[in-house]
C-alpha positions as CSV (number, residue, x, y, z in Angstrom):
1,X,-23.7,6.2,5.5
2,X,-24.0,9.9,5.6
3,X,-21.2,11.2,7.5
4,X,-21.8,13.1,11.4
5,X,-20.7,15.8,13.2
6,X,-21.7,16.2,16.6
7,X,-21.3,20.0,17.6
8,X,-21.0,20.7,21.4
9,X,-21.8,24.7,22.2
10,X,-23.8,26.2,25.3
11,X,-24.7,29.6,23.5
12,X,-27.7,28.8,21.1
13,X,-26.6,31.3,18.5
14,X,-22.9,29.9,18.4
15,X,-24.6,26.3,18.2
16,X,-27.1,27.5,14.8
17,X,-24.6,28.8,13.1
18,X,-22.0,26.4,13.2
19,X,-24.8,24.0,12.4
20,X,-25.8,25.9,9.6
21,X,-22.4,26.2,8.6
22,X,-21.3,22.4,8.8
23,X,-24.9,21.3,7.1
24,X,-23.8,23.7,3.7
25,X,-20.8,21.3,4.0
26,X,-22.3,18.5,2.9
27,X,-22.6,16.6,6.4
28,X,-25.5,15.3,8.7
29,X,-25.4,17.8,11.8
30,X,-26.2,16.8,15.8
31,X,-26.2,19.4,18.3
32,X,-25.9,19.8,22.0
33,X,-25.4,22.4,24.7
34,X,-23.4,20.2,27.3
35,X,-21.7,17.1,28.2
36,X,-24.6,15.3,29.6
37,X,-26.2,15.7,26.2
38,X,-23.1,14.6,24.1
39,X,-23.0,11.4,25.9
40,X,-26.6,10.8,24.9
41,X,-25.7,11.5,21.6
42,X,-22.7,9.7,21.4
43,X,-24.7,6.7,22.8
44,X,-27.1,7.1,20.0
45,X,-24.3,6.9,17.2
46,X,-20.9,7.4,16.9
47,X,-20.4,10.7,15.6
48,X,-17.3,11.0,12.8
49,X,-16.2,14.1,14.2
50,X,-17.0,16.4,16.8
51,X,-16.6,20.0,17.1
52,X,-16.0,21.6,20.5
53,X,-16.6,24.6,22.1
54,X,-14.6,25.1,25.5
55,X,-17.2,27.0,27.6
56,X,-20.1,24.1,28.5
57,X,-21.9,24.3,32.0
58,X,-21.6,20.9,33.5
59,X,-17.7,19.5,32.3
60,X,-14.5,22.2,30.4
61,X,-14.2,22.0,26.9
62,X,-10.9,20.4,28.0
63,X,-12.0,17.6,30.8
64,X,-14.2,16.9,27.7
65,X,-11.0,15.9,25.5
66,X,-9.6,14.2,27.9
67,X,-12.4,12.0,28.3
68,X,-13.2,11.5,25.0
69,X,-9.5,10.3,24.4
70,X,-9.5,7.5,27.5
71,X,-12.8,6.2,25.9
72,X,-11.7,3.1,23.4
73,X,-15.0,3.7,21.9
74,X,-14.2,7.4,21.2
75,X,-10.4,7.6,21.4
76,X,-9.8,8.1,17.4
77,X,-13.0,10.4,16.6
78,X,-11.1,13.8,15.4
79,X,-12.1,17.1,17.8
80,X,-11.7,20.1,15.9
81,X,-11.9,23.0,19.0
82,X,-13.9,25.9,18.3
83,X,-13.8,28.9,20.9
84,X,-13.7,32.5,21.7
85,X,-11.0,32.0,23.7
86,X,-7.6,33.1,21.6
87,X,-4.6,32.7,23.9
88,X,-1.9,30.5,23.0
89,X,-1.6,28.9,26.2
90,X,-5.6,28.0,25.8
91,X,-4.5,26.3,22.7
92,X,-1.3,24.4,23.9
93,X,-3.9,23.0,26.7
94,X,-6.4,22.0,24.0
95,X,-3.6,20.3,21.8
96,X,-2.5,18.6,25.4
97,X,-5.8,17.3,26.4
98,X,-6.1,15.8,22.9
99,X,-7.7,18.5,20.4
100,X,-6.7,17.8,16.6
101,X,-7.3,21.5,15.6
102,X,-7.9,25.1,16.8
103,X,-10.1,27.6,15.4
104,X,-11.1,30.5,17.1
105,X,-14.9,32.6,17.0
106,X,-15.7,34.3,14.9
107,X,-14.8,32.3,11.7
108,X,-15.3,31.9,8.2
109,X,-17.9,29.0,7.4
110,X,-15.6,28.3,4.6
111,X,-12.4,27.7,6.7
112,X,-14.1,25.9,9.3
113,X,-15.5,23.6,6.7
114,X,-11.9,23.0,5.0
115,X,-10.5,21.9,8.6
116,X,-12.9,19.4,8.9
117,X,-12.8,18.3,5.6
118,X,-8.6,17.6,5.8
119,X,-9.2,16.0,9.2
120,X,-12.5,13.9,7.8
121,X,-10.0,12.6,5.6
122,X,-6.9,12.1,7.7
123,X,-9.3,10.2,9.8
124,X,-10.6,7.7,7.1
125,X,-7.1,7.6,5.7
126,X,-6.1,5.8,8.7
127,X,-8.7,3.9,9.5
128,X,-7.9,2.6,6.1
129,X,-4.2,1.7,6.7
130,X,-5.6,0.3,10.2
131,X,-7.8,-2.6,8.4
132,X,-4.8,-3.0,6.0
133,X,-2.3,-3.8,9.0
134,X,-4.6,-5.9,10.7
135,X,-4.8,-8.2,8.1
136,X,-1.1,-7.8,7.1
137,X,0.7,-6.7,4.0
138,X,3.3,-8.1,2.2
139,X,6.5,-6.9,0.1
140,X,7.3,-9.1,-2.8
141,X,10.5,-8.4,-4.3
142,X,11.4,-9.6,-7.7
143,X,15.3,-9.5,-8.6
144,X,18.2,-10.7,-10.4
145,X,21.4,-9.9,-11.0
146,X,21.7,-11.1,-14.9
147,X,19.4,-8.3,-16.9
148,X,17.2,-10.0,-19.6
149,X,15.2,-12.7,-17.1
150,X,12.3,-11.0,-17.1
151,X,11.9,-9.6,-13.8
152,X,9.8,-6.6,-14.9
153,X,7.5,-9.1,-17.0
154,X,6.6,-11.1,-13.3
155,X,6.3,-7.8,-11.4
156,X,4.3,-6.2,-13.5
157,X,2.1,-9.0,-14.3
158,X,2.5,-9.9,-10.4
159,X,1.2,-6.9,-9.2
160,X,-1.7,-7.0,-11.2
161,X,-2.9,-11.3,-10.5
162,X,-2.4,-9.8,-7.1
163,X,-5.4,-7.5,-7.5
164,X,-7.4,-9.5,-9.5
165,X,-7.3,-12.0,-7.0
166,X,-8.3,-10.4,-4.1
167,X,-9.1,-6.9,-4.9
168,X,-7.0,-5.0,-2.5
169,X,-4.5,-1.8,-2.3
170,X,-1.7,-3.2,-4.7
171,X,1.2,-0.5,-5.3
172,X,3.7,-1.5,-8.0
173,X,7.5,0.1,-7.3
174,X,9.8,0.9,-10.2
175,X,13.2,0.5,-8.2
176,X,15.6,0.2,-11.3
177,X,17.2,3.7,-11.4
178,X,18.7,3.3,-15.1
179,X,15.4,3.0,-17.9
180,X,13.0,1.0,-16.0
181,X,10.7,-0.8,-17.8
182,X,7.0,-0.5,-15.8
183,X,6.2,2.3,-16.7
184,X,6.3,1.6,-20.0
185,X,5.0,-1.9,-19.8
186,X,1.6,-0.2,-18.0
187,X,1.9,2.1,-21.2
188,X,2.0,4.7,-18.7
189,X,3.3,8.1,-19.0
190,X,4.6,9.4,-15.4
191,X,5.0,13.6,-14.3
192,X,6.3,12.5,-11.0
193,X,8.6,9.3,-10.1
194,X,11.0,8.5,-6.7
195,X,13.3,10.9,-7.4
196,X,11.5,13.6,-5.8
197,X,12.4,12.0,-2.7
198,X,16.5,12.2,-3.5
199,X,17.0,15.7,-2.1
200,X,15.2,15.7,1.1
201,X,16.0,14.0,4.3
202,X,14.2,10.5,4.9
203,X,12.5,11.5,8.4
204,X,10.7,14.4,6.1
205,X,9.3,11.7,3.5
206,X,5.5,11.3,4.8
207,X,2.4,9.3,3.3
208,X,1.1,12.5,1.6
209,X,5.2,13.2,-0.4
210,X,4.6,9.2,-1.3
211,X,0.8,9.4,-2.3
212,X,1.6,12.0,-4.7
213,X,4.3,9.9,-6.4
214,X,1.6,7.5,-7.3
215,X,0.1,6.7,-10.3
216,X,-3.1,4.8,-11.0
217,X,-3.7,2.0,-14.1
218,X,-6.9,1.0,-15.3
219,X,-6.2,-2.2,-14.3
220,X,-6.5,-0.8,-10.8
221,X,-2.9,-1.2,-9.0
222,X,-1.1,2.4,-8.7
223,X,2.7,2.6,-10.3
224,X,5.8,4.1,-8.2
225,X,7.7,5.3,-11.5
226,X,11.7,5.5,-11.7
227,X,13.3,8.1,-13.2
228,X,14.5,7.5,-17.0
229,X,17.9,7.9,-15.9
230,X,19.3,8.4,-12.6
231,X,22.8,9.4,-11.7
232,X,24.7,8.7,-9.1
233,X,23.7,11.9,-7.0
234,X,19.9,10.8,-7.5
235,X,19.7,7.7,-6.1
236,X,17.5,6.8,-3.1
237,X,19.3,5.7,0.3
238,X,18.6,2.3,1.6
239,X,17.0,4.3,5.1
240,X,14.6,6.2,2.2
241,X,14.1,2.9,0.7
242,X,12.7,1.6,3.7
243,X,10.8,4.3,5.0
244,X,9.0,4.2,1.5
245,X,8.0,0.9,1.6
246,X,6.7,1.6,5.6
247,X,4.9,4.2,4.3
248,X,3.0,2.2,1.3
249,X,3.0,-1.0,3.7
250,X,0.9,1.4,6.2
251,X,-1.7,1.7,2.7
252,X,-1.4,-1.2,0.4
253,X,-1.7,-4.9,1.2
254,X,0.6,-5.8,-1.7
255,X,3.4,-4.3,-2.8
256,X,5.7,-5.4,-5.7
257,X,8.8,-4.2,-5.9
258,X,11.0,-4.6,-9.1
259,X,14.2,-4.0,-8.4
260,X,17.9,-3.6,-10.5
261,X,20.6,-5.8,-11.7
262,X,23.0,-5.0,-8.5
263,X,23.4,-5.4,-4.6
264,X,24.0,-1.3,-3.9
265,X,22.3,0.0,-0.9
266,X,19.0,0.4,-2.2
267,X,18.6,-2.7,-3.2
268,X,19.3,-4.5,0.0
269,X,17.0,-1.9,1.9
270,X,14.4,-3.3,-0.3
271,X,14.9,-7.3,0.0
272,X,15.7,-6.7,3.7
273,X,12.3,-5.0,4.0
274,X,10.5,-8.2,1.7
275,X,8.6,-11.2,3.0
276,X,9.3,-13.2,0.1
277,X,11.9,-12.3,-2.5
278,X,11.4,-13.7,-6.4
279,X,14.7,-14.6,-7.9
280,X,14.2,-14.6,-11.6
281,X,16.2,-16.6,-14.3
282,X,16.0,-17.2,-18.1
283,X,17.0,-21.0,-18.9
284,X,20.5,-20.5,-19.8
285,X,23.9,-21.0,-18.3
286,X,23.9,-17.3,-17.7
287,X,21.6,-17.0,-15.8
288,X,22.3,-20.3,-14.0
289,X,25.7,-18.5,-13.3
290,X,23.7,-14.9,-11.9
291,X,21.3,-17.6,-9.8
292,X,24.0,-19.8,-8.2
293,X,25.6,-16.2,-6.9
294,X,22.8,-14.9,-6.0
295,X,22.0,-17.9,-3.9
296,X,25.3,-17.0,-1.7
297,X,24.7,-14.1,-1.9
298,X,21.4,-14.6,0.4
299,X,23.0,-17.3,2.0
300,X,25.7,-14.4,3.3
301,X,23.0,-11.7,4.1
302,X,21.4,-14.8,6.7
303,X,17.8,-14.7,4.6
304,X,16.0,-17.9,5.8
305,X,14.8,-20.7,2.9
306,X,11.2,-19.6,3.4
307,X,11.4,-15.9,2.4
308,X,12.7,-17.0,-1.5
309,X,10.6,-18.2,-3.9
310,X,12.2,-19.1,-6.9
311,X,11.6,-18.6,-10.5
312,X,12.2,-19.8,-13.4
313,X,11.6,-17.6,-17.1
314,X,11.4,-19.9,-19.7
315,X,12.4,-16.8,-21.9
316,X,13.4,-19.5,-25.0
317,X,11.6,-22.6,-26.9
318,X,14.8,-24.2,-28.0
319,X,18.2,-25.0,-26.4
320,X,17.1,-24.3,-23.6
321,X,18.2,-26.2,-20.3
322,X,16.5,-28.6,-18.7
323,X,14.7,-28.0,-15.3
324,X,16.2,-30.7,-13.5
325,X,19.8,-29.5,-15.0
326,X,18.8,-26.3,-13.4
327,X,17.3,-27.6,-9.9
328,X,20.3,-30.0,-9.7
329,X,22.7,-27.0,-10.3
330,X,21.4,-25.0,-7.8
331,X,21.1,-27.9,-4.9
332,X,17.5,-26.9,-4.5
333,X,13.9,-27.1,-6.2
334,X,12.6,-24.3,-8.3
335,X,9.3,-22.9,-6.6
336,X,7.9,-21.3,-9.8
337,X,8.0,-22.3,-13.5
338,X,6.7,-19.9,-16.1
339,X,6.2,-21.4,-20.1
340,X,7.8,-19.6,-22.9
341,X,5.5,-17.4,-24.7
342,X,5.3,-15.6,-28.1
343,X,3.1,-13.7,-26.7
344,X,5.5,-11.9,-23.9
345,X,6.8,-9.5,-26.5
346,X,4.1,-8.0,-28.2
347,X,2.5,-7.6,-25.0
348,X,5.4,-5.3,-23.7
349,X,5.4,-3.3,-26.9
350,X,1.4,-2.7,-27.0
351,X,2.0,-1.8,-22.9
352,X,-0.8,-4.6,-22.3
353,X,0.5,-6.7,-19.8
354,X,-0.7,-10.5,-20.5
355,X,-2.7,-10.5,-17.1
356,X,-4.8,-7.9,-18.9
357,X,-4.6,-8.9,-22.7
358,X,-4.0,-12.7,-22.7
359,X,-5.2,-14.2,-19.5
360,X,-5.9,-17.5,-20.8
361,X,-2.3,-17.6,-21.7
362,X,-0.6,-20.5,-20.1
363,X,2.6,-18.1,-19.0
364,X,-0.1,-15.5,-18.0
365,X,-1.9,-18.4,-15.7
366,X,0.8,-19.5,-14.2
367,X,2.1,-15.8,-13.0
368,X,-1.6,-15.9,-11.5
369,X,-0.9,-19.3,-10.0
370,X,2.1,-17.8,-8.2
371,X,0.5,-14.6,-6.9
372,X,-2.5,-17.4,-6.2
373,X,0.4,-19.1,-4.0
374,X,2.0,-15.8,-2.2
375,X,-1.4,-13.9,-1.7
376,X,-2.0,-12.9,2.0
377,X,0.5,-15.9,2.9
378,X,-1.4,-18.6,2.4
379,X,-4.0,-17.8,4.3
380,X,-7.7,-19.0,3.3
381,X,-9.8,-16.1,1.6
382,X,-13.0,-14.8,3.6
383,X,-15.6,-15.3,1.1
384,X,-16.8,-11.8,0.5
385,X,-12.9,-11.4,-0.9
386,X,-13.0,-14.3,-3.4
387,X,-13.0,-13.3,-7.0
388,X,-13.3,-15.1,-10.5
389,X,-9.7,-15.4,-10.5
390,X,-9.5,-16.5,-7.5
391,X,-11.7,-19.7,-8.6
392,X,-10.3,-20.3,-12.0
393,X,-6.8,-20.4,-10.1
394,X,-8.0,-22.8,-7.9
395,X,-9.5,-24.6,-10.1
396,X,-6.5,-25.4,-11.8
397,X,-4.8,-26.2,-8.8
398,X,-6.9,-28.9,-8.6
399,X,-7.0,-30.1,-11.8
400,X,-3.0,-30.3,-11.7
401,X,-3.5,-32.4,-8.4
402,X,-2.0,-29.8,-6.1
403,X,-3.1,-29.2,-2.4
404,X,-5.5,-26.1,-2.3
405,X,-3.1,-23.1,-2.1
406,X,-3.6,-22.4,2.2
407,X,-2.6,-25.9,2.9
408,X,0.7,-25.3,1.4
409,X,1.5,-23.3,4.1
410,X,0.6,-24.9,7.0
């Protein structure tokens, strides 16, 4: 639907021009001389945006604000003021009564059609993050302490089963400050990455600093890149940490966070800020060894059974140990099990991910299984948001015997 702007102006030439002005912009135009007439309008069809002149007959261009911003119905619709009258205490009175921008007669059609433009935007921006939070997002965080597991493999491939399955914002974040890997994996090569937000304070870090960080794959998720090397100077504060994820939570409804080999700062922000947290290990004693402390490790920081998901990598097909070695080891069941694959490695080096290039692979399907598991916690899809993954990964829930994916949760 076309978008509207509902102009509000008692002098007939002020009111043809600024129509004229905001129909060259691309927009359907309503017009009106006084309150009375607005309400009418308003009645008729919610206009996106109204602009406002202060002088009207019947109610103040400032009475008008106020009312408009009591409404529910009209509470969010941006008011861009537009007046002859250039004092600055006329404009602290129009910000008060709940104006989102000033511009004074007479004005350059250009400029007036820029200012709606940004606020047009602003507005759909956060009606945008508004559905997102209604129907909550979620942080997954994949980790290890033991480098080699494959925790870039499951985010990467995470992030993307995640979108496939549902179609909705997915954000992928590069954490690991020392030669991360997504990048890389999404053969992706990135101008910007998080170190832009190293020198600056974390209050100043808005949506716009984080937006611009971002970089979009064809497979349709968007890549927070690390750095290739970050010293110690250039890492990112665990308050910065969590004011980026706030930021892309407001945004995305999944976000995948791959994070580095160490408990520093940053990294706890980020699996303090998590609903579930992936720990990752191959199927060696190593990793057994990295698994069992980071097991105390969370049993220390107080996180509750139900926010970790564990995973096993079966990174070998030989010597490797066995699953109940492993489950017995660590005094609990593993929640994930992903199958060695030849495949793994030449889909790193091609920068093809195996949710993109080998989906029928059975490590591949079961990544999907577990993104099938921890999508919109466990919640049953609407079915406008069911995809063809999302019924071939149910349907090999089924075939394996397993409660459909919801029910898990209850």
């Amino acid at each position: 639907m076309k978008t509207l702007i509902l102009i509000i102006d008692d002098n007939t030439i002020d009111l043809e021009e600024t129509t004229k002005a905001a129909s060259n912009g691309g927009w359907m135009v309503a017009g009106t001389n006084n309150w009375t007439g607005a309400l009418k309008r308003i009645s008729e069809g919610r206009p996106d945006l109204i602009i406002l002149d202060l002088a009207l007959p019947d109610v103040d261009g400032f009475e008008v604000c106020r009312r408009l911003r009591r409404d529910p119905e009209t509470t969010d619709i941006p008011i861009v003021v537009l007046t002859r009258q250039d004092s600055r205490d006329k404009k602290i009175a129009a910000f008060e009564a709940g104006a989102d921008d000033y511009l004074t007669k007479p004005y350059e059609p250009a400029e007036l059609c820029a200012r709606v433009r940004a606020l047009l935007n602003r507005s759909a921006s956060q009606s945008k993050r508004a559905i997102i939070s209604s129907s909550g997002s979620r942080i997954f965080s994949a980790f290890s302490l033991r480098g080699g597991a494959g925790v870039s493999t499951l985010a990467v491939n995470l992030a993307i089963h995640l979108f496939q399955l549902r179609g909705k914002p997915t954000v992928l974040v590069d954490l690991v400050s020392q030669a991360g890997l997504c990048s890389m994996m999404l053969d992706l090569v990135p101008q910007h990455n998080w170190s832009a937000m190293v020198q600056v304070e974390a209050e100043t870090i808005d949506e716009y600093m984080v937006d611009s960080l971002l970089m979009s794959h064809s497979s349709g998720i968007k890549l927070l890149p690390a750095p290739r090397i970050a010293h110690n100077n250039q890492l990112l504060t665990g308050k910065k940490v969590a004011r980026m994820l706030t930021l892309l939570r407001d945004r995305h409804t999944h976000i995948v966070v791959d994070l580095p080999h160490d408990l520093q700062e940053s990294t706890v922000a980020a699996l303090d800020e998590s609903n579930v947290v992936l720990p990752v290990m191959a199927s060696d004693v190593a990793s057994l060894t990295a698994q069992t402390a980071v097991a105390e490790a969370f049993q220390l920081m107080n996180y509750p059974e139900d926010r970790i998901h564990s995973v096993l990598n079966e990174r070998h097909d030989r010597d490797a140990l066995d699953r109940k070695e492993i489950e017995s080891a660590l005094k609990h069941p593993l929640n994930s099990v992903i199958p060695f694959s030849p495949r793994v490695t030449q889909s790193i080096n091609l920068g093809r991910p195996l949710a993109i290039s080998e989906p029928e692979d059975l490590a591949s399907q079961s990544m999907a299984d577990m993104a099938f598991l921890l999508s919109e916690n466990g919640q049953s899809p609407a079915p406008e948001e069911t995809s063809e993954a999302l019924h071939k990964a149910k349907r090999r829930m089924q075939h394996q015997g397993r409660e459909p994916w919801w029910r898990l949760f209850r």
